[in-house]
N, C-alpha and C positions, 0 to 999 in steps of 0.2 A: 140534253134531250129536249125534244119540242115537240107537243101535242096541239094541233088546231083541231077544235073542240067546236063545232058546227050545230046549232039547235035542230032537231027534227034530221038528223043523219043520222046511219047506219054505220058509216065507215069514217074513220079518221085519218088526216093524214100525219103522220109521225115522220121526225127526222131522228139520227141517232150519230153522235157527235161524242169525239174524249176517248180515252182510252177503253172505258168501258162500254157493252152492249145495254146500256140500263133498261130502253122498254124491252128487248127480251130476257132480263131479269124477271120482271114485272112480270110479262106473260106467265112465265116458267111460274112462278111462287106461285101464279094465279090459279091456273092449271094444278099446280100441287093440292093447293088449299080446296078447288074444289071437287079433285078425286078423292080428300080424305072427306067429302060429306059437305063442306061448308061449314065447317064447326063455328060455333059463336065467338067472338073476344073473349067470352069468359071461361073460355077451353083452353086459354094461352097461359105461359107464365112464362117470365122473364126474370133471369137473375141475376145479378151483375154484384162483383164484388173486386177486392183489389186486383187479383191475381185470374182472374175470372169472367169471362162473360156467355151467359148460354139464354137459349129460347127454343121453348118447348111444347106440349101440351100436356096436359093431366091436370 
C-alpha cells in the first residue's frame, strides 16, 4: 500500500498492491471506530495469550 500525503490537500492519492485490500481495511476499522462514538485508546483492551488472541472494548 502507498499513500502520497500532500501538505495543504484534501484528497490523497493511494495505490493498493498484495493480496490484500489494506487501505480499505483501514477505511472500514475507521468508519467502525467512528460509528461507535470515537471512543479513546483507553476504551480498548487487548489480550493475548498462548493459545489466544482478542481485542476489544470495556
Amino acid at each position: 500500500m502507498k499513500v502520497e500525503y500532500v501538505p495543504g490537500r484534501d484528497a490523497y492519492e493511494t495505490e493498493q498492491y498484495g493480496p490484500r485490500r489494506l487501505w480499505d481495511e483501514v477505511a472500514a476499522a475507521y468508519r467502525d471506530w467512528h460509528a461507535a462514538g470515537s471512543p479513546p485508546r483507553s476504551a480498548h483492551r487487548i489480550s493475548i495469550n498462548p493459545s489466544r488472541e482478542s481485542i476489544g472494548t470495556g
